[in-house]
Wavefront OBJ file of the C-alpha trace (Angstrom):
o trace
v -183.248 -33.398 138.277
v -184.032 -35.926 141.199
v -185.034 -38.981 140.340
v -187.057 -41.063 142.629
v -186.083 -44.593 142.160
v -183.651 -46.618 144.209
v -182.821 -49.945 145.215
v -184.836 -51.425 147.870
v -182.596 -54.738 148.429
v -180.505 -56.779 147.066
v -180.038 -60.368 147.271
v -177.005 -62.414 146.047
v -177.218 -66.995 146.076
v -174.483 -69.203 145.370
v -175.750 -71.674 143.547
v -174.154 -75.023 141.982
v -174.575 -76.185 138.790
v -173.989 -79.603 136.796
v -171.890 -79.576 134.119
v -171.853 -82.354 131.269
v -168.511 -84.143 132.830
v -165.490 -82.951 135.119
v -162.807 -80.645 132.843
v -159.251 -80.732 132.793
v -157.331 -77.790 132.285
v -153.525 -76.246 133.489
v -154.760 -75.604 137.221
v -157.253 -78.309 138.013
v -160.358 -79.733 137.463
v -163.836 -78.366 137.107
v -166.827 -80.512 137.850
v -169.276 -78.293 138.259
v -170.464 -74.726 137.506
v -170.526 -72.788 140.939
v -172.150 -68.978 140.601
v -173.259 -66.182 143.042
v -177.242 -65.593 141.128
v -177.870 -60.920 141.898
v -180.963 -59.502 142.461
v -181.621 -56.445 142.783
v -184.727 -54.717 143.362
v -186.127 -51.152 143.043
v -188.632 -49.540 145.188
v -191.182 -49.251 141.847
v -190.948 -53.534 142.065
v -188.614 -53.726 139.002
v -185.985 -56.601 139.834
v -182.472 -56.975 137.688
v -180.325 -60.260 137.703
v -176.501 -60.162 137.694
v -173.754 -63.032 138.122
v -170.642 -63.615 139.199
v -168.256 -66.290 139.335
v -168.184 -68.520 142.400
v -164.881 -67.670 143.622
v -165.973 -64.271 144.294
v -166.165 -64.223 148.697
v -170.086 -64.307 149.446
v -169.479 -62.352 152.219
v -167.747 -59.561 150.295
v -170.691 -60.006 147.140
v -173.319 -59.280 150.047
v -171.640 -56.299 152.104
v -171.593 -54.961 148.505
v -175.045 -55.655 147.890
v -176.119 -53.897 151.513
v -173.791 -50.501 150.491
v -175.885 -49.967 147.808
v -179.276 -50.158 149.074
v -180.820 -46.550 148.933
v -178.746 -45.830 145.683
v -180.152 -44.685 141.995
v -179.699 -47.813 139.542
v -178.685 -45.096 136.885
v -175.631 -44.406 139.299
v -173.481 -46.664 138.150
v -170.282 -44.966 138.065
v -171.131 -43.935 141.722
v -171.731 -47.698 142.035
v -168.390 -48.428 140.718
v -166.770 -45.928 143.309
v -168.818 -47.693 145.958
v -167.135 -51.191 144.701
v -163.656 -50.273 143.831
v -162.766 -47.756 146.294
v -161.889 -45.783 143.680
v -159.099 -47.874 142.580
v -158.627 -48.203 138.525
v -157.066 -51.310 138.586
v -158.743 -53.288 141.572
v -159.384 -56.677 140.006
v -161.160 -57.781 142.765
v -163.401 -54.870 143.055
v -164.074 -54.892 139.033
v -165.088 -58.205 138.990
v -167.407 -57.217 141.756
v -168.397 -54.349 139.974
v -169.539 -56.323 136.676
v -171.989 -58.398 138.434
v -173.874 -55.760 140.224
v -173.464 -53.212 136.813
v -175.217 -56.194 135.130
v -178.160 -56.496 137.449
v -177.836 -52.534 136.899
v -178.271 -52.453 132.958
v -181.016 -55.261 133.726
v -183.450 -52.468 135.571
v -182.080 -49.738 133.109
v -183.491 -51.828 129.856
v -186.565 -53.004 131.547
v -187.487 -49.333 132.811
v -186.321 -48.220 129.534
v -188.344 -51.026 127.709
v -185.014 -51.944 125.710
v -182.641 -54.467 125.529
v -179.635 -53.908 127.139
v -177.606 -53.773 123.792
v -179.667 -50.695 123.168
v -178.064 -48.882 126.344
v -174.585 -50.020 124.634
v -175.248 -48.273 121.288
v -177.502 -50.121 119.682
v -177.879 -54.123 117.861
v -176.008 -54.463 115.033
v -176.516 -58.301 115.171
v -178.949 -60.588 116.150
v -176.968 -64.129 116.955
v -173.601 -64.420 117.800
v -171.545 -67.229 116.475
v -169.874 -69.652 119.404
v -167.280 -72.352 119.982
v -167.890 -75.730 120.611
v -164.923 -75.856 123.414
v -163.775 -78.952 124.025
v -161.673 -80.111 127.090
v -160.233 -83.304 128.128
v -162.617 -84.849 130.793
v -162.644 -87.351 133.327
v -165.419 -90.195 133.368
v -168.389 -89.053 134.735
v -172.361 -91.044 135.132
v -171.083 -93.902 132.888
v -169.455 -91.978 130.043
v -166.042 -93.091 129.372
v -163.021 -90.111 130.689
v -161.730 -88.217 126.857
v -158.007 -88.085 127.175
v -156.612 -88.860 123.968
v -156.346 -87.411 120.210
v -158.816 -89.768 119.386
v -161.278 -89.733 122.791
v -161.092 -85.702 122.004
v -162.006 -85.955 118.222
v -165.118 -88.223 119.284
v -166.074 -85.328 122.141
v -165.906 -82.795 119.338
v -168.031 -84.502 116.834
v -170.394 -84.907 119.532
v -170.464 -81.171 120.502
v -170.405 -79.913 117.103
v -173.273 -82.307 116.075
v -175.135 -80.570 119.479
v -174.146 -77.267 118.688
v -173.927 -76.765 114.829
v -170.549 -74.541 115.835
v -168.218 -73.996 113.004
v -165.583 -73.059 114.952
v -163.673 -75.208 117.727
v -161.645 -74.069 120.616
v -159.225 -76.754 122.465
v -158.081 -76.360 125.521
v -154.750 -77.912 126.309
v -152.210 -77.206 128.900
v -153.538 -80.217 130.657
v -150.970 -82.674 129.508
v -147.403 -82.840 127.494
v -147.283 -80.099 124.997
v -146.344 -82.478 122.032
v -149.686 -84.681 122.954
v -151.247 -80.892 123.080
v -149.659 -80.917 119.582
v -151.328 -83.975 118.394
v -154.320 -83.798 119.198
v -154.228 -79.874 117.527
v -153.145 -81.636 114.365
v -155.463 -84.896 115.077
v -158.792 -81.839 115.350
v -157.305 -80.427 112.020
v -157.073 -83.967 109.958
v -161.058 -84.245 111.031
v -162.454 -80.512 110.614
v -160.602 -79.246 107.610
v -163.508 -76.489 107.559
v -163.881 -75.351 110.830
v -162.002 -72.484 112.510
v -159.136 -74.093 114.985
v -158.431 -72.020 117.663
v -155.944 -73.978 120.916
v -155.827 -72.184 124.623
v -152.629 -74.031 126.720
v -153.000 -71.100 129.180
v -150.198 -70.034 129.409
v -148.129 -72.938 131.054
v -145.882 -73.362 127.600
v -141.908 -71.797 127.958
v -140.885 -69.744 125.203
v -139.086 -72.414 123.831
v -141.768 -74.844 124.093
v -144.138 -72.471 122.477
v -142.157 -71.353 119.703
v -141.307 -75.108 119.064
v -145.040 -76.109 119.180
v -145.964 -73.021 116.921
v -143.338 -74.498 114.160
v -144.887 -78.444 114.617
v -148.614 -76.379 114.520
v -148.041 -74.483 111.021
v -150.108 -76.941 109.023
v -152.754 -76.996 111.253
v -153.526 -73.485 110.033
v -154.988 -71.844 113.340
v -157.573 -68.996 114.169
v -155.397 -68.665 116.625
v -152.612 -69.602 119.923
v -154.108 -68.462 122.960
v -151.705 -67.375 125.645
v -149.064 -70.222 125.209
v -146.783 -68.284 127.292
v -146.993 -66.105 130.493
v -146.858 -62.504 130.103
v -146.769 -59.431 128.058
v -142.672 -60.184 126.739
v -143.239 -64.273 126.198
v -146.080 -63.692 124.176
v -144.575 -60.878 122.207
v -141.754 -63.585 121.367
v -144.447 -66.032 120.264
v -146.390 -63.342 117.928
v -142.736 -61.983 116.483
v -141.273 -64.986 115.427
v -143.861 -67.456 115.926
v -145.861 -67.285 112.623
v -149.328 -68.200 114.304
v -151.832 -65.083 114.664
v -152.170 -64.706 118.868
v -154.884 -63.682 121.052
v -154.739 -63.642 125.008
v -156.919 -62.899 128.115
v -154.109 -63.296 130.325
v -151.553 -61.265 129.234
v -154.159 -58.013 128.489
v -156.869 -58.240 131.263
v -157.305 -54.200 131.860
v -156.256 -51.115 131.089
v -153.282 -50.313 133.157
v -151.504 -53.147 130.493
v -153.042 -51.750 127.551
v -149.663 -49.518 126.499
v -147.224 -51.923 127.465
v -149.085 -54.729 125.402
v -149.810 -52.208 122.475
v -146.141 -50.926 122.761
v -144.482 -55.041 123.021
v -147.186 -55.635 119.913
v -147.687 -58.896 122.355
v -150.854 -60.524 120.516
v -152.978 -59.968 117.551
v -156.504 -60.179 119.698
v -157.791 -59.608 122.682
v -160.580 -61.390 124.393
v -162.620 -58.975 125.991
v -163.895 -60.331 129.354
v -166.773 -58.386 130.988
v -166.062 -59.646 134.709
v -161.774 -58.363 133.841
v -162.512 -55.267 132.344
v -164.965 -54.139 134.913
v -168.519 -54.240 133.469
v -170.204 -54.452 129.835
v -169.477 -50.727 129.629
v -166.313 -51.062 130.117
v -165.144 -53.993 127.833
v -167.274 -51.634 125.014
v -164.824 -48.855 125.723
v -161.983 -50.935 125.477
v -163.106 -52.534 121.997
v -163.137 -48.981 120.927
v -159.199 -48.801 122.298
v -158.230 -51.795 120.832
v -159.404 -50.229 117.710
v -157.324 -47.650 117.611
v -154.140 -49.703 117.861
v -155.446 -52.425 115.302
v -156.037 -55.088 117.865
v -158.488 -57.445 116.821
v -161.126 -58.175 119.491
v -162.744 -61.188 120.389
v -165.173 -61.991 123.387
v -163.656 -64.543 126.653
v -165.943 -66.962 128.486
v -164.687 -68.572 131.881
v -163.515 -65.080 133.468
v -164.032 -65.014 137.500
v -164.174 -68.537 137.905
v -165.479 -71.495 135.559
v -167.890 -70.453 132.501
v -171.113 -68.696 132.738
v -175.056 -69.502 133.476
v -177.513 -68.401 130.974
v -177.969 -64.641 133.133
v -173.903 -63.744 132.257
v -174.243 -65.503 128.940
v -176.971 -62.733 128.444
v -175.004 -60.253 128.986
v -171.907 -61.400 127.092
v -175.178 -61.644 124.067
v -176.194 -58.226 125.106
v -172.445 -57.060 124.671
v -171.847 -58.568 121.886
v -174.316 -57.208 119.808
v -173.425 -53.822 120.191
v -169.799 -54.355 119.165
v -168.871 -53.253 115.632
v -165.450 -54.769 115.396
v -166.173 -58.202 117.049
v -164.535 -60.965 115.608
v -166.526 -63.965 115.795
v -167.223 -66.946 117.042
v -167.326 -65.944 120.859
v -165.620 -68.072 123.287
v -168.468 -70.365 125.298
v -168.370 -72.862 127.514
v -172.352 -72.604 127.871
v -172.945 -75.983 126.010
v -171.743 -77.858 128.765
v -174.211 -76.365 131.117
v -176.786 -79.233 132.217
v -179.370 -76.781 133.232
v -180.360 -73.227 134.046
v -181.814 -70.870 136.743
v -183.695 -68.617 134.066
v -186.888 -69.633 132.750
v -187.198 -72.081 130.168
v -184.079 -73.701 130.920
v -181.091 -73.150 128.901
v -180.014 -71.180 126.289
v -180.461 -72.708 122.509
v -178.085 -72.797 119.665
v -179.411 -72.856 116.543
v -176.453 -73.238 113.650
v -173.515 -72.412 116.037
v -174.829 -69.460 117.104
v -176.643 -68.040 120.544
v -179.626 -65.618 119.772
v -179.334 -62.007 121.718
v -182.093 -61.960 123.684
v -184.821 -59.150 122.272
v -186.811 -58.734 125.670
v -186.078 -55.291 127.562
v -182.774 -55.627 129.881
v -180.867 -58.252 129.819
v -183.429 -60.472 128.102
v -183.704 -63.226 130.497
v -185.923 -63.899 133.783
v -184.852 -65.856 136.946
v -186.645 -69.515 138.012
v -187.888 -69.525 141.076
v -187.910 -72.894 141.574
v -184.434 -73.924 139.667
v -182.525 -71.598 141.785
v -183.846 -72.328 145.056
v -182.645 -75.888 143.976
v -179.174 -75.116 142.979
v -178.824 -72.671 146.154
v -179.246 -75.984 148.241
v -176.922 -78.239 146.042
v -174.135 -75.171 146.724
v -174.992 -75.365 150.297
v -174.843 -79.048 150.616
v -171.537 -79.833 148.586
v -168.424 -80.674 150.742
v -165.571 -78.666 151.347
v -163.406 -81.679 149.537
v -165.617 -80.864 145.983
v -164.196 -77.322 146.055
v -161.454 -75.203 145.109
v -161.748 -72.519 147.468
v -165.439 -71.224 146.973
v -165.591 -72.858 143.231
v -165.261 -76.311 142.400
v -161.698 -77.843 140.801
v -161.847 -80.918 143.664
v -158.473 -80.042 144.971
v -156.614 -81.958 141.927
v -153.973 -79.828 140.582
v -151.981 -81.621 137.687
v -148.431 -80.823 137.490
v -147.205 -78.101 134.934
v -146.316 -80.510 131.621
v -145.299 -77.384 129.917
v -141.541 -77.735 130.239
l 1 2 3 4 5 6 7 8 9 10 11 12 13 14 15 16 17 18 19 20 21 22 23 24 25 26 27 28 29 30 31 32 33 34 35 36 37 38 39 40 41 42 43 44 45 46 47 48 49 50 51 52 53 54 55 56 57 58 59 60 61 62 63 64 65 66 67 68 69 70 71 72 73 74 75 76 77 78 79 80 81 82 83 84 85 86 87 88 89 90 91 92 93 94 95 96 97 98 99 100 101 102 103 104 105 106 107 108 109 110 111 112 113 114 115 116 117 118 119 120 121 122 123 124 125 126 127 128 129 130 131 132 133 134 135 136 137 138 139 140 141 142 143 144 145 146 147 148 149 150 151 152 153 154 155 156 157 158 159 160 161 162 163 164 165 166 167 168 169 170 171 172 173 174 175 176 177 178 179 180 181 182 183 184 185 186 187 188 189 190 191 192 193 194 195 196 197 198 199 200 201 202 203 204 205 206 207 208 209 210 211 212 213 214 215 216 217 218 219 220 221 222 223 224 225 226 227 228 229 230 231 232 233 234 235 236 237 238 239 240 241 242 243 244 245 246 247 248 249 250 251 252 253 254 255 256 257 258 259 260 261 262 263 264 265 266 267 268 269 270 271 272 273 274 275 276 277 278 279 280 281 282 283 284 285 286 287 288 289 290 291 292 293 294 295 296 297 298 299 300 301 302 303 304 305 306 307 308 309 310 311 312 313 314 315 316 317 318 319 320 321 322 323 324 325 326 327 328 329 330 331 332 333 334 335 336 337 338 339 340 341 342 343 344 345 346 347 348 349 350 351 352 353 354 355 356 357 358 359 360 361 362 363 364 365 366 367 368 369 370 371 372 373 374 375 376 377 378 379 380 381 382 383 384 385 386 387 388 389 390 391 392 393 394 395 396 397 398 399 400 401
């Protein structure tokens, strides 16, 4: 049966974003959110949004947007050929991929007149619990920098208070793992009922995570996050550690499924959409995961930075069609200072993010917001990025050792 619509065009804008202060984390500084805004359009006038991160090449995001003019938006494995070259394991071209399958999904659901959730097996919730994720930043418009235990224990009242999140997510690796320690232990004293979960990425030895998993006993954790590099360190930190694990480093695709399964490296895995190659995708590997007892949780921050309010859809969207989801999801959204959908940012209400009910992906692009964000991206200086995102060319030294 030949079906009629295709996509007319497709239009892809970098666009920078302010975040609430500059980040510190293993590899440099973030101080502000840079993303490539999708749209693509039908020839029946029905327009779906995608994103990507900003270190995605523009150049390669728009030859990829002009190869698929003329093509079905139900295609999308044909779409995925298109990206990937066929290649299973292309990282670049799945992260490409995601970002055009989400504008994809978009014109499915609103052509469909159903969320997007709907075209991943249905909603089976309606709000997704999230982390209040809290960094160590620099100062920033007159608010002092947050580097120590007690600087970070103030920033995560703060955010909790905002957010109504019962479950907190430090990100260390920034400075000496014992300070890493303390401030773990520092969170714990303060929040004896929230969920603790701490993310070095990955710059801890063996030895220095095993050590810091002994000192971090009492501070009885969620979870530690990819202390250590690689599918062997961390199945030395989940053996004889005594902490449950959970990684997006370690287990980004399926190629490394068997050997992670087979090393029983972690105890979760954070699904990330952008990783994994699309929503689809990251719903079949849930379902794989499954199989081999691997809890599953949901990774914000994959292809560069964290995401605007159109990928935070689509994590939503994602999310509630996944039966075995362990919450809260990993979000960096609450330190977004604005939005290119309309109505501005995303709420929480009592932790949580609400899935968007509309048909696609829920959400609807501002005219006006992204035009202005397209010319802060064009106007920043080469010195305020990190290749095409934004980490200011500060790279701390690796504490780790």
């Amino acid at each position: 049966m030949e079906f009629l619509v295709r996509i007319s065009s497709v239009t892809a804008t970098p666009v920078r974003v302010p975040i609430y202060a500059p980040r510190l984390h293993s590899d440099g500084v973030t101080r502000s959110l840079d993303r490539i805004v999708i749209e693509v359009r039908t020839d029946e006038g029905v327009t779906g949004l995608g994103e990507l991160g900003g270190r995605s090449p523009h150049a390669r995001v728009r030859a990829a947007g002009d190869d698929i003019v003329g093509l079905d938006p139900f295609a999308t494995e044909e779409l995925r050929g298109r990206l990937t070259g066929g290649k299973f394991a292309d990282r670049g071209g799945n992260i490409l991929y995601a970002g055009f399958e989400m504008a994809l999904l978009d014109i499915q659901g609103k052509t469909l007149g159903r969320p997007v959730s709907d075209l991943l097996g249905g909603q089976l919730r309606t709000s997704v619990p999230t982390t209040a994720y809290v960094f160590r930043l620099l100062d920033h418009d007159g608010r002092p920098a947050v580097r120590t235990a007690d600087d970070i224990v103030a920033e995560t009242e703060r955010l909790v208070a905002a957010t109504g999140c019962t479950t907190i997510k430090f990100k260390a690796g920034s400075a000496a793992w014992a300070e890493d320690v303390a401030v773990t232990l520092a969170l714990r004293d303060r929040f004896r009922d929230h969920q603790l979960r701490v993310d070095p990425n990955a710059v801890w030895s063996l030895g220095t995570s095993l050590r810091a998993a002994a000192q971090l006993a009492e501070a009885d954790l969620e979870w530690l996050e990819d202390p250590v590099l690689g599918i062997e360190g961390m199945s030395q930190v989940t053996a004889r550690g005594g902490i449950p694990t959970a990684t997006n480093m370690c287990l980004t695709d399926w190629p490394e499924l068997p050997a992670a399964v087979a090393a029983h490296a972690v105890d979760v895995v954070l699904l990330d959409i952008y990783y994994l190659g699309g929503m689809r995708s990251a719903a079949g590997f849930a379902r794989a995961c499954a199989a081999w007892q691997l809890g599953i949780g949901l990774h914000s921050g994959g292809a560069g930075a964290s995401e605007l309010g159109i990928g935070t859809a689509a994590v939503l969207q994602l999310a509630a069609a996944l039966p075995t989801l362990i919450p809260a999801m990993d979000s960096m959204y609450s330190h977004v200072m604005d939005d290119v959908i309309v109505g501005g940012p995303l709420t929480f209400r009592d932790g949580s993010l609400t899935i968007p009910q509309q048909p696609g992906l829920g959400v609807e692009l501002d005219a006006d917001k992204l035009a202005h964000y397209a010319s802060v991206a064009a106007e920043a200086t080469s010195a305020n990025r990190r290749g095409p995102s934004s980490h200011g060319g500060k790279r701390p030294q690796y504490p780790a050792y």
